[in-house]
C-alpha positions as CSV (number, residue, x, y, z in Angstrom):
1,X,0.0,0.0,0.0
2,X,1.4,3.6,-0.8
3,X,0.8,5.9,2.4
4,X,0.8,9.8,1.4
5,X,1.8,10.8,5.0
6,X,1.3,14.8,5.6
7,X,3.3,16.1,8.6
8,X,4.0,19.3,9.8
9,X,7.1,20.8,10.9
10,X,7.9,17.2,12.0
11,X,9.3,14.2,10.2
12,X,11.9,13.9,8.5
13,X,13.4,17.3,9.5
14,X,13.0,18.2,12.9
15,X,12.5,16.2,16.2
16,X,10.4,16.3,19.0
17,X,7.3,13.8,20.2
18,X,5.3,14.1,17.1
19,X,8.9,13.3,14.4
20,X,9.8,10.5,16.7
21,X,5.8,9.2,16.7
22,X,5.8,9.2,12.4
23,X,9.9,7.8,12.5
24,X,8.2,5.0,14.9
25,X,5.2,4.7,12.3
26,X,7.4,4.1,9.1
27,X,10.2,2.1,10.0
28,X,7.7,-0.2,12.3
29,X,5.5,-0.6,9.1
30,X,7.7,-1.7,6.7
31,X,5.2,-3.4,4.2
32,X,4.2,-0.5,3.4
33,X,5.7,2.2,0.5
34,X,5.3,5.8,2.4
35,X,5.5,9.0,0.4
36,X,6.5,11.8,2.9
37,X,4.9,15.0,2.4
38,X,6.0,17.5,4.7
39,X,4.9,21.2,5.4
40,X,6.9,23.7,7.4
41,X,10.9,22.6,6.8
42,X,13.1,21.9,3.3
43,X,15.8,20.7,4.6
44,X,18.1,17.8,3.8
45,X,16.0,15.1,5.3
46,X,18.3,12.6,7.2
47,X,18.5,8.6,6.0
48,X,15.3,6.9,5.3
49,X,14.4,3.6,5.5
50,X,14.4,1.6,1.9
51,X,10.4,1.9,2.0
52,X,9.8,5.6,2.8
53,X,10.9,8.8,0.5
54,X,10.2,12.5,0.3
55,X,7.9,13.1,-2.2
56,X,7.6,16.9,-1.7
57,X,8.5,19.4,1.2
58,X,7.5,23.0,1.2
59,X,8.6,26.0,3.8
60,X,4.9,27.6,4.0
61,X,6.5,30.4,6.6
62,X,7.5,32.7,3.9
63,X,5.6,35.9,2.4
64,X,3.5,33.7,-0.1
65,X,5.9,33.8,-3.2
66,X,6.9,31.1,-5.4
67,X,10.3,29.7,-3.9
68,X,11.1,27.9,-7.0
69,X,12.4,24.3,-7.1
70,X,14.6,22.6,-4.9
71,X,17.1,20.3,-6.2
72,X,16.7,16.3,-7.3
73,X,15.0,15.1,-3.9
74,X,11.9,16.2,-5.3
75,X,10.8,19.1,-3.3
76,X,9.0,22.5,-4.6
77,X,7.2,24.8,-3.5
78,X,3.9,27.2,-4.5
79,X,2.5,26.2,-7.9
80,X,3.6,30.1,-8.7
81,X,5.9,29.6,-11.6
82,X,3.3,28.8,-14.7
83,X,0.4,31.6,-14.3
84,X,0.4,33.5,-11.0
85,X,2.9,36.2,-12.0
86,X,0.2,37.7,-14.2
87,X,-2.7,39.0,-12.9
88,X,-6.1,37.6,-13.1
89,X,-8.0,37.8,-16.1
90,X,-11.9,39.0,-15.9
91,X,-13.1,35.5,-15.7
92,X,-10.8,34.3,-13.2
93,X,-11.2,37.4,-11.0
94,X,-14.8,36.8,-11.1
95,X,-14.3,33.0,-10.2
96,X,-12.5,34.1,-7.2
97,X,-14.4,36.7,-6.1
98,X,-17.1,34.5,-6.2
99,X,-15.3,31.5,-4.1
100,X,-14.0,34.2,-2.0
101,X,-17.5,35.5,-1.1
102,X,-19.3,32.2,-0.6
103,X,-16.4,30.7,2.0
104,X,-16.2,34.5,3.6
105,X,-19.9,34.4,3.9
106,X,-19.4,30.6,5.5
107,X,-17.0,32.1,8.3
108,X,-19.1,34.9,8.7
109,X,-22.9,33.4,9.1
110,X,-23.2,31.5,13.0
111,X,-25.1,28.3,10.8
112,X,-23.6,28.3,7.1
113,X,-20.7,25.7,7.2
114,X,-21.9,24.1,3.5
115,X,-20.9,28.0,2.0
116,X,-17.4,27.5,3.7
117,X,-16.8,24.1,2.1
118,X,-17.9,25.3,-1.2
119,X,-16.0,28.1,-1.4
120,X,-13.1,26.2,-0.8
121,X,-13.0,23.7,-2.9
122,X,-14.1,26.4,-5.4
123,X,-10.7,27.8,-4.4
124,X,-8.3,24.7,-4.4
125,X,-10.3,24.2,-8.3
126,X,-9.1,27.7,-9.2
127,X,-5.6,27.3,-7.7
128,X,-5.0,23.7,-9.1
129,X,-5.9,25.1,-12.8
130,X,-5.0,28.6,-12.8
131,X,-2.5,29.2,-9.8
132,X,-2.2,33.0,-8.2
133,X,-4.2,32.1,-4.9
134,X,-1.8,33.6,-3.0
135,X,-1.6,37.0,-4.6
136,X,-5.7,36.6,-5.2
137,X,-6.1,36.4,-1.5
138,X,-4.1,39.5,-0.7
139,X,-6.4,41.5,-3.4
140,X,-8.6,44.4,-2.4
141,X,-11.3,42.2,-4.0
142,X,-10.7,39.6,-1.1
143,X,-10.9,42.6,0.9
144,X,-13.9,43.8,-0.5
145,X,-15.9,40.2,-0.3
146,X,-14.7,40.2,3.4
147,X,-16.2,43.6,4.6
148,X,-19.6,42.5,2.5
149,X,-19.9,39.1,4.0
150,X,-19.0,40.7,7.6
151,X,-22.0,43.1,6.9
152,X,-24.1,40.7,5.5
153,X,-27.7,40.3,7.4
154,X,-27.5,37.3,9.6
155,X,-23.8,37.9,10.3
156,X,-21.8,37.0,13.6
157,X,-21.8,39.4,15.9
158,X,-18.4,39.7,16.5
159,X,-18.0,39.6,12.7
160,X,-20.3,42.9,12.1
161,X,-17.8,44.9,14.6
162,X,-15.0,43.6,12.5
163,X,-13.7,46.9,11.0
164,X,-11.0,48.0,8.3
165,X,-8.2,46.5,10.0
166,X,-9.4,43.8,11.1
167,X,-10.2,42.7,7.0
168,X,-6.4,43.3,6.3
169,X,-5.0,41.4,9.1
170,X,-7.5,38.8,8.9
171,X,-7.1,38.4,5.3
172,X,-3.4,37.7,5.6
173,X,-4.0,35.2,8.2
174,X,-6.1,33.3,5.8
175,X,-4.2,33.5,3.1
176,X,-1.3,32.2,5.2
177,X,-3.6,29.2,6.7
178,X,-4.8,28.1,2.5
179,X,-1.3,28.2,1.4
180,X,-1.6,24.3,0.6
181,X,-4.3,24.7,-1.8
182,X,-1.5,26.2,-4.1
183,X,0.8,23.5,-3.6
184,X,2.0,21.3,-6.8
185,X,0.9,18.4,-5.0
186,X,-2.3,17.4,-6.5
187,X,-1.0,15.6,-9.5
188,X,-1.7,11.6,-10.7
189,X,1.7,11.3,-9.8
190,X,2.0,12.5,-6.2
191,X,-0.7,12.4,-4.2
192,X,-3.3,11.0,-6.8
193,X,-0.8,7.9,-6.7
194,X,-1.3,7.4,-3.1
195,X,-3.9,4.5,-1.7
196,X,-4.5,6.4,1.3
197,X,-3.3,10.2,2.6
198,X,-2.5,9.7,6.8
199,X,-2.3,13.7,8.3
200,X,0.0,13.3,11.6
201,X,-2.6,16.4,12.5
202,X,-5.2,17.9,11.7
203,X,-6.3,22.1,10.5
204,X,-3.3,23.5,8.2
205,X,-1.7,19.6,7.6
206,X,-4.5,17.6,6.5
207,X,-5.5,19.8,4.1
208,X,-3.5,18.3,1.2
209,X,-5.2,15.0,2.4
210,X,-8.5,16.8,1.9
211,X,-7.8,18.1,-1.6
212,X,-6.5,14.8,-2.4
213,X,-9.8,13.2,-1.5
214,X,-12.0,15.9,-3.6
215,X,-9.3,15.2,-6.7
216,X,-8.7,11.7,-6.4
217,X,-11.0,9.9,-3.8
218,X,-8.0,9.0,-2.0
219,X,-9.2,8.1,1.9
220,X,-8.2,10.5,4.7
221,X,-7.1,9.0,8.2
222,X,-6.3,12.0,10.3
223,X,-4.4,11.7,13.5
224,X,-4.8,14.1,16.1
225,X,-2.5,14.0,19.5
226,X,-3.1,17.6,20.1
227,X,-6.0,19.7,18.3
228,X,-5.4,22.7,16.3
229,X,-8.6,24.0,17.2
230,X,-7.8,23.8,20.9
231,X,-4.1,25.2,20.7
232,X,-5.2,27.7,18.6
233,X,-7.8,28.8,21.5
234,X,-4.8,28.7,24.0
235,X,-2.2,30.1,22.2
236,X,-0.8,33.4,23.7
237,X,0.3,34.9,19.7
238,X,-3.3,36.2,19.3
239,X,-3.5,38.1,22.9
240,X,-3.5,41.6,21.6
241,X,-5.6,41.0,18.5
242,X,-9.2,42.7,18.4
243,X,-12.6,40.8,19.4
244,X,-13.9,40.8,15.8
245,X,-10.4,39.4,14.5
246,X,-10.3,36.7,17.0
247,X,-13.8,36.0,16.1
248,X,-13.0,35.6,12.4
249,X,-10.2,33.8,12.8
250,X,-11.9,30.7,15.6
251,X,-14.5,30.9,13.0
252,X,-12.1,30.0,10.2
253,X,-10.4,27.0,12.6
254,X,-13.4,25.9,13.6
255,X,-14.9,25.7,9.9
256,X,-11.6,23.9,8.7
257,X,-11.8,21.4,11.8
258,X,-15.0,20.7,10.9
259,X,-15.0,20.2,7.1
260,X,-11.6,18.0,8.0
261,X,-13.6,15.9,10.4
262,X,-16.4,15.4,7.7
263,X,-14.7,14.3,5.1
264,X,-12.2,12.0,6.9
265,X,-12.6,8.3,6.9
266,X,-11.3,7.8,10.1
267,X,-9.8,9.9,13.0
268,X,-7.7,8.4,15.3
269,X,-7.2,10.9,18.4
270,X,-4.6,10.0,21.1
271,X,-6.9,10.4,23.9
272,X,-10.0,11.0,25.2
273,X,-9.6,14.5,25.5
274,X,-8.8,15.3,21.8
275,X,-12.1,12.9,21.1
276,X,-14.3,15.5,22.5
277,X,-13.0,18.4,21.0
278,X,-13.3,16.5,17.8
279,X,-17.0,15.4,18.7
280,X,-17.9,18.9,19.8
281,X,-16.4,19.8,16.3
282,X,-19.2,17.7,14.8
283,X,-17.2,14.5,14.1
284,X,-19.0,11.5,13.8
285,X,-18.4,8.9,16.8
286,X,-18.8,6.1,14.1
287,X,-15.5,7.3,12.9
288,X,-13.5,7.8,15.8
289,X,-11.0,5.6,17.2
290,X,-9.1,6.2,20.3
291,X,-5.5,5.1,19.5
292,X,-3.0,6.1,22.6
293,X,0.5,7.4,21.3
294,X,3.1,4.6,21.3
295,X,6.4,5.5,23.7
296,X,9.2,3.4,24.2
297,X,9.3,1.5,27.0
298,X,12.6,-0.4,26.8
299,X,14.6,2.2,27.8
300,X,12.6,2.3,31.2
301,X,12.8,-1.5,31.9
302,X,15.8,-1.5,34.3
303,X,14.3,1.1,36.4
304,X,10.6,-0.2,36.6
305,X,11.7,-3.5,37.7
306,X,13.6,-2.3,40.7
307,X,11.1,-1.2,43.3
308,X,13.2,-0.9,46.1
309,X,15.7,2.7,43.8
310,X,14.4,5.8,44.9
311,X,15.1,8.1,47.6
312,X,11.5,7.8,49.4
313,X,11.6,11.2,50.6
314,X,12.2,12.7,47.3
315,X,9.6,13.7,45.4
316,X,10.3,14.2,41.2
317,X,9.3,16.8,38.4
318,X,10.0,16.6,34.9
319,X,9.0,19.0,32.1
320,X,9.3,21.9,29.4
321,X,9.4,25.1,32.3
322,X,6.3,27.2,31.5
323,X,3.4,29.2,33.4
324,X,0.6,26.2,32.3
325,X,3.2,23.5,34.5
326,X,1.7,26.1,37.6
327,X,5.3,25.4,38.9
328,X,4.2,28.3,41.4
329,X,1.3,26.3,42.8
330,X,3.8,23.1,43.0
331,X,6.4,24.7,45.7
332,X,3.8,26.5,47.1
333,X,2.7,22.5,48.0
334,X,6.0,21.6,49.0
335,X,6.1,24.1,51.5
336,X,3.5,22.8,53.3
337,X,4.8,19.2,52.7
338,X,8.1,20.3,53.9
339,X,6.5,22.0,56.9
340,X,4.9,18.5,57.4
341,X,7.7,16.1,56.6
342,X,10.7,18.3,57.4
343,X,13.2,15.5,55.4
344,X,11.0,15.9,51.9
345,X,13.1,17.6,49.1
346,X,11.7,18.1,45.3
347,X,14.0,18.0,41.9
348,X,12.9,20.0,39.9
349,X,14.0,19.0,36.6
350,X,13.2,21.2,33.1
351,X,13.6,20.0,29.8
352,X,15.5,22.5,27.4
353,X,13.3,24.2,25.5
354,X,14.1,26.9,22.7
355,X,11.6,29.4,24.0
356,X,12.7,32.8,25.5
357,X,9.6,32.8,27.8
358,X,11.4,29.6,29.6
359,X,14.1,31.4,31.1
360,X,12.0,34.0,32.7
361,X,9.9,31.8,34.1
362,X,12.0,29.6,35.4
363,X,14.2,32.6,37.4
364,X,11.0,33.5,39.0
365,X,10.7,30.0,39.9
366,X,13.5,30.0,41.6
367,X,12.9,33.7,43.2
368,X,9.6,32.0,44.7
369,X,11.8,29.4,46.3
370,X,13.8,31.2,47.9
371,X,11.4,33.5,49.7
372,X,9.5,30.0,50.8
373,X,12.6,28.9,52.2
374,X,15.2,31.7,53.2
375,X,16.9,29.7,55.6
376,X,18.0,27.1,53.2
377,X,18.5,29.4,49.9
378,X,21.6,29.1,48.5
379,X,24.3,31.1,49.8
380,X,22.2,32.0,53.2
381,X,24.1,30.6,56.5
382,X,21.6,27.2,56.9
383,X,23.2,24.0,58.2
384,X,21.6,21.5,55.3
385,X,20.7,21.4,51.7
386,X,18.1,23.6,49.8
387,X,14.7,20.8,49.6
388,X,14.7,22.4,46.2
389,X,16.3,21.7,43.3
390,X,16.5,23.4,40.0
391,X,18.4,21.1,37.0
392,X,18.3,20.5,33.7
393,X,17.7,17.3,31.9
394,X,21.3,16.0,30.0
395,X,23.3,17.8,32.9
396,X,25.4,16.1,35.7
397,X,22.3,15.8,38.1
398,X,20.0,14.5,35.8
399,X,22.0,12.7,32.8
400,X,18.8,10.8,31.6
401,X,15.3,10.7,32.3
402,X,15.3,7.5,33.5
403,X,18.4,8.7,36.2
404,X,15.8,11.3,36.9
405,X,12.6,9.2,37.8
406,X,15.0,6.6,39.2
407,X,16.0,9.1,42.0
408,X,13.0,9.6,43.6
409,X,10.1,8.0,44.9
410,X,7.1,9.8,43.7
411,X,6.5,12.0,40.4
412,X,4.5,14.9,40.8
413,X,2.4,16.8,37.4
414,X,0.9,20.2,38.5
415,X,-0.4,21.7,35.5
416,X,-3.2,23.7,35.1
417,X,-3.1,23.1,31.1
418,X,-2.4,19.3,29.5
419,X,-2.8,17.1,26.6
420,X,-1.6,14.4,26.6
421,X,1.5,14.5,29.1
422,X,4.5,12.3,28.3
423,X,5.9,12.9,31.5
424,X,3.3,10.8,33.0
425,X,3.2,7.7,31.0
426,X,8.0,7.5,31.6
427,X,6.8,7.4,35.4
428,X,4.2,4.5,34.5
429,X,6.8,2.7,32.8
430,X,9.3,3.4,35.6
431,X,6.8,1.8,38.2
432,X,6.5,5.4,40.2
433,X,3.6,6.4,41.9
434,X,2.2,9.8,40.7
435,X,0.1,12.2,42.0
436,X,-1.4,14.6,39.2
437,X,-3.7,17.4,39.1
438,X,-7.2,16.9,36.7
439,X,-6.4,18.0,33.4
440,X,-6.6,17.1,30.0
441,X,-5.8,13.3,29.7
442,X,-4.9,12.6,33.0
443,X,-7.4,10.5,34.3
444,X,-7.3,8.6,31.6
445,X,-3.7,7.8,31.4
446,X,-3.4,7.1,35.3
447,X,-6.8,5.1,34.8
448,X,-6.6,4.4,38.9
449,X,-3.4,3.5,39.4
450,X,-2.3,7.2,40.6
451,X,-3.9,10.1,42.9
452,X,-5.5,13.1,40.8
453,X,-6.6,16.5,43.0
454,X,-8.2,19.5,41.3
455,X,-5.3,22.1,39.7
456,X,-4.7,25.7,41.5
457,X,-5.1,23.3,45.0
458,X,-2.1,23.6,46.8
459,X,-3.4,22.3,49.5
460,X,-4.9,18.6,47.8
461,X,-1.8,18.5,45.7
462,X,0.4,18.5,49.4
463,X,-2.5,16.3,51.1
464,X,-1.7,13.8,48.2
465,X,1.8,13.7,48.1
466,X,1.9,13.2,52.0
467,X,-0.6,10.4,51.8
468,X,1.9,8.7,49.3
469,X,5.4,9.8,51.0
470,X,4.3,8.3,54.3
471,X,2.8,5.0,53.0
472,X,5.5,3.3,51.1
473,X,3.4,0.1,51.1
474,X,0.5,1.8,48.6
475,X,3.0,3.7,47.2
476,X,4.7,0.3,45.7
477,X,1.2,-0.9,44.8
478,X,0.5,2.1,42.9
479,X,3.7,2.1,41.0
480,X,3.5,-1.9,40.4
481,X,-0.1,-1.2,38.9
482,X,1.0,1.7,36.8
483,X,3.3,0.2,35.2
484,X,1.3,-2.5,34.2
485,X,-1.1,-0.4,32.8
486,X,1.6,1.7,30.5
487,X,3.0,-1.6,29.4
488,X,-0.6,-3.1,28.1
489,X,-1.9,1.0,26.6
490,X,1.1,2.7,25.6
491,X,3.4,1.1,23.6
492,X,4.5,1.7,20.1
493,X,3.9,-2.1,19.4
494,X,0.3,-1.5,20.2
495,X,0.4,1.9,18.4
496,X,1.7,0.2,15.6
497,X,-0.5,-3.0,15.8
498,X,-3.4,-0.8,15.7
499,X,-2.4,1.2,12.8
500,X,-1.7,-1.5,10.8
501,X,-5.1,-2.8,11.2
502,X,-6.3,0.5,10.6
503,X,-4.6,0.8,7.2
504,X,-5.9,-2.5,5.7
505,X,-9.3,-1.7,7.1
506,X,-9.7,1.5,5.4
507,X,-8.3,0.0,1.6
508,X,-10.9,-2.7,2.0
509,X,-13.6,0.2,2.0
510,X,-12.0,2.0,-0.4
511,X,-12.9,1.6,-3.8
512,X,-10.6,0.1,-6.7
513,X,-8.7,2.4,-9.0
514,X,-6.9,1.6,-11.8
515,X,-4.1,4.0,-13.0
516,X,-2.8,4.5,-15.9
517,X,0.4,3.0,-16.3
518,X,-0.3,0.3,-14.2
519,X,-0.6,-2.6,-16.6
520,X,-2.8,-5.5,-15.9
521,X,-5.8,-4.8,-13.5
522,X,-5.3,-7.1,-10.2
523,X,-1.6,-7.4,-11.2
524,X,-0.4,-7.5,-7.7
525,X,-2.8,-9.1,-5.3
526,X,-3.1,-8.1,-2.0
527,X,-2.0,-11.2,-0.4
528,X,1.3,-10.8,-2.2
529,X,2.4,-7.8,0.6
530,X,1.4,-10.1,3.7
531,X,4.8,-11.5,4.9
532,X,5.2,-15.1,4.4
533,X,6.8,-17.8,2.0
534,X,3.5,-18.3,0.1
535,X,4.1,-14.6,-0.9
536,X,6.2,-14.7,-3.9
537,X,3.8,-17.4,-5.4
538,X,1.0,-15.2,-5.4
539,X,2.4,-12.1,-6.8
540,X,3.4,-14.7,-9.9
541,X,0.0,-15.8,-10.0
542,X,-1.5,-12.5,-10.2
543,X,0.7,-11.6,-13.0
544,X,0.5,-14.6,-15.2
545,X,4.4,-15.0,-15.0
546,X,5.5,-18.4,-14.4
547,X,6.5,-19.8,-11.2
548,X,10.3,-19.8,-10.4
C-alpha cells in the first residue's frame, strides 16, 4: 500500500514527540511504500528507511511567493511559476471573487458551514488550474468580499464589529492558513498515486489529504495527539488582536476542523480528550477511534523492575518550564509538605526548550523558592541542603530521564493546562507512583493507578503527596499497577499494531482504482504484501508470469 503521510514541521526534519511518533510509524510498518509529504521545513532530510521517500516538502513560513524548485529530492514549492505572476483575467477574478464570497460568507454566518466548504474547494479548483491564490487572497477584491460578508444580514456578531483593520490582518491570516491549496501536489503522480493520505494532524496539515480526497477519492485518516482547534484557542500569539479578529479567525479554525472531520474516513485521536473536542467539532463517533501514542518502554525496563531505587523522601518533576506546568502552585505545596515532613526535598527537573519565555519563568521560579525557604536558599548561613532543586535534563544531576525518575520515589504533574502528558506515561513505565492534578488526559492515562486532585489546589496537591510519602506500602502498589497499565496501553507495538489494522481496514472500504500506467488490473494481489513464503507465489500468480 502507498501511504501519502502529511506532517508538519515534523518528520523527517525536525525532532520532538510528534517526528519521533511518524519515525516509529514508518520504520515499524515496513510493508508498506510511504511518500512523505512534509509542510513547514526543506531541509536535507536525514537517512530513510528503503520503503519511505520524500515526495515533496514546502517552507509555507514565507511571504507567499513562489520559492522555485529545490534540487533532485523532489521538493518544490507554491505552484507560482506557470500563471500566477500575471494577474487575473476577468473571468478568473470573477471565479475568485465569487469563491472568495461564498467561503467569507461561510465564516461569517453562526449556521452556514456548507458555503465554507464550497468556497473552498471552489478555491483549491481555481488554484490547481490557474495558480495566483496567493496574490488573489491579498487582493482588495478579497478585501472587499470580506467587509460584505462581515456586513451581510444574519452575520456573527463579532463579525459585524469587525472593521478595516481587522479585513487586512484577517485576510493575511487566511491566506497564510490556505497556502496548501497552491501547492503542486495534486497531481496523478504524487498524491493522486497514493492508496491512502495519513495527516500526523489535523487544520493547516491535513488539508492536502482533503484536496487529495475531492481530486482523487484517495481516503483520509487523520491523527490528532493535540487539536489545532484547541491550541489555537490557548495560544498566547493572538492576545493583543481585536474581538472581531479573533472571532473571524476561531471561525475559520473551527470551519476547517469541521470540514476535516467530515470528510475524513477515520480519526484516530490520542486520547480522550482530543475525542471530545473533535465530537464537539461535529465528528461523527462512528468514525472515531481512540488510538493512545506509542512510547518506548525499553529504555525504562531496568528502572521499573527495581522497586526498592528511589530516595522515598524525594519527590520528582519533569517538564518543558512554563506558566501552564503552575510550577508556582507546586512549591507552594512543597512548602506545606516540607512543613509536614521536614526530610522531603523536590527536583525539579526542566527539559531545554528553545523558547525565550522559559528562562523568565523559570528565574522567578526560583525567586519563589527562595522567599519560601530563606533559611536554606543558596548562599544563606543554613546547616543543610536547599529541599529544592533546580536542574536540567542532559546535565550532571540529571543525565537521563530514567536517572531522573530513578532518583526519587514519587513524580509529581501540577499543570493547570495538558494534553496528553508524556511525563506521566515515563513514570508509569518506571513503576512510580504519581500524583497529578485533573487535566486534560490525565485521568485517563493514570486510569486508577495514581492520585489526581483538582489544579490551582495547593493544598490537595500537598494532602496527596503526603498520603503517598508516608505509605511506602500503597506507594509500591500504585507504582506496580502503573506500570502495568503503561506496558498493556502505551506502547508503540500497540500503536503500531493498531495502525496497521487501521490501514488494511480503510483500503478494503475504499474503492478500486486503476491508474494509468499500471498494466494489468489485479496485477499485484493483496495477499502478495502479507509477509510469508507463500508470498512470492502469489504475486506470480496474479501476473501470469510463471512460477520460479
Amino acid at each position: 500500500m502507498r501511504i501519502g503521510l502529511l506532517t508538519e514541521g515534523g518528520y523527517p526534519y525536525a525532532t520532538g514527540e510528534s517526528g519521533r511518533w511518524c519515525e516509529r510509524l514508518v520504520r515499524g510498518l515496513g510493508q508498506h511504500q510511504f511518500d512523505l509529504y512534509a509542510l513547514g521545513r526543506t531541509a536535507t532530510p536525514p537517512a530513510l528507511p528503503p520503503h519511505a521517500r520524500v515526495a515533496r516538502a514546502a517552507d509555507l513560513a514565507g511571504p507567499g511567493t513562489d520559492p522555485g524548485p529545490e534540487g533532485p529530492a523532489g521538493r518544490a514549492g507554491l505552484r507560482e511559476p506557470r500563471a500566477s505572476r500575471r494577474a487575473y483575467g476577468r473571468h478568473e477574478r470573477r471565479r475568485f471573487t465569487e469563491a472568495y464570497h461564498r467561503l467569507a460568507t461561510g465564516l461569517c454566518a453562526e449556521d452556514d458551514a456548507t458555503s465554507f466548504a464550497e468556497g473552498l474547494y471552489a478555491l483549491a479548483e481555481l488554484a490547481r488550474g490557474r495558480g495566483g491564490l496567493p496574490a488573489a487572497l491579498r487582493s482588495d477584491d478579497a478585501v472587499r468580499a470580506l467587509e460584505a460578508a462581515c456586513r451581510a444580514p444574519g452575520a456573527r456578531r463579532g463579525a459585524a464589529a469587525a472593521g478595516l483593520p481587522d479585513h487586512l490582518a484577517f485576510a493575511e491570516q487566511l491566506e497564510r492558513a490556505l497556502r496548501p491549496l497552491s501547492l503542486d501536489w495534486y497531481e496523478e503522480e504524487t498524491l493522486g498515486a497514493a492508496d491512502l493520505c495519513h495527516a500526523a494532524a489535523g487544520g493547516t496539515t491535513a488539508l492536502p489529504g482533503l484536496l487529495a480526497k475531492r481530486f482523487f477519492g484517495t481516503p483520509l485518516l487523520v491523527t490528532e495527539y493535540g487539536v489545532p482547534l484547541r491550541a489555537h484557542y490557548l495560544s498566547a500569539a493572538g492576545a493583543d488582536r481585536s474581538a472581531p479578529l479573533r472571532t473571524l479567525l476561531a471561525a475559520l479554525h473551527g470551519r476547517l476542523a469541521a470540514e476535516i472531520y467530515r470528510q475524513a474516513a477515520l480519526l484516530t485521536p490520542g486520547n480522550a480528550h482530543a475525542r471530545r473536542w473533535q465530537e464537539k467539532c461535529g465528528a461523527d463517533r462512528a468514525r472515531i477511534r481512540t488510538v493512545h501514542p506509542g512510547m518506548a518502554a525499553d529504555r525504562f525496563a531496568e528502572v521499573g523492575e527495581d522497586e526498592e531505587s528511589g530516595d522515598p523522601a524525594t519527590l520528582v518533576w519533569v517538564g518543558r518550564v512554563e506558566p501552564a506546568k503552575d510550577l508556582i502552585g507546586l512549591l507552594h505545596a512543597f512548602a506545606e509538605i516540607r512543613a509536614r515532613q521536614p526530610d522531603a526535598r523536590l527536583r525539579i527537573v526542566a527539559v531545554p526548550a528553545p523558547e525565550p519565555a522559559a528562562g523568565a519563568y523559570l528565574t522567578y521560579c526560583k525567586g519563589v523558592a527562595a522567599q519560601l525557604f530563606p533559611d536554606e536558599a543558596p548562599g544563606a548561613h543554613a546547616v543543610g541542603e536547599n529541599p529544592v532543586t533546580f536542574e536540567e535534563l542532559g546535565g550532571p544531576e540529571a543525565p537521563t530521564l530514567e536517572d531522573t525518575y530513578a532518583s526519587g520515589a514519587l513524580v509529581v504533574l501540577s499543570s493547570v493546562v495538558e494534553g496528553f502528558p508524556a511525563s506521566l506515561v515515563e513514570a508509569m513505565f518506571c513503576a512510580r507512583a504519581t500524583v497529578s492534578t485533573d487535566v486534560g488526559a490525565v485521568v485517563e492515562i493514570i486510569g486508577g493507578t495514581g492520585l489526581v486532585v483538582p489544579p490551582r489546589n495547593p493544598r490537595a496537591l500537598a494532602d496527596a503527596c503526603l498520603a503517598l510519602l508516608r505509605d511506602p506500602e500503597r506507594r509500591h502498589r500504585l507504582g506496580a499497577a502503573a506500570r502495568a497499565r503503561a506496558l498493556e496501553l502505551f506502547t508503540v507495538e500497540q500503536n503500531l499494531a493498531a495502525f496497521r489494522g487501521i490501514y488494511l481496514e480503510l483500503l478494503s472500504h475504499a474503492p478500486v482504482r486503476h491508474r494509468p500506467g499500471d498494466g494489468v488490473p489485479f496485477a499485484h494481489p493483496a495477499e502478495a504484501h502479507v509477509p510469508g513464503s507463500w508470498a512470492h507465489k502469489a504475486v506470480t500468480a496474479g501476473t501470469g508470469a510463471p512460477d520460479a
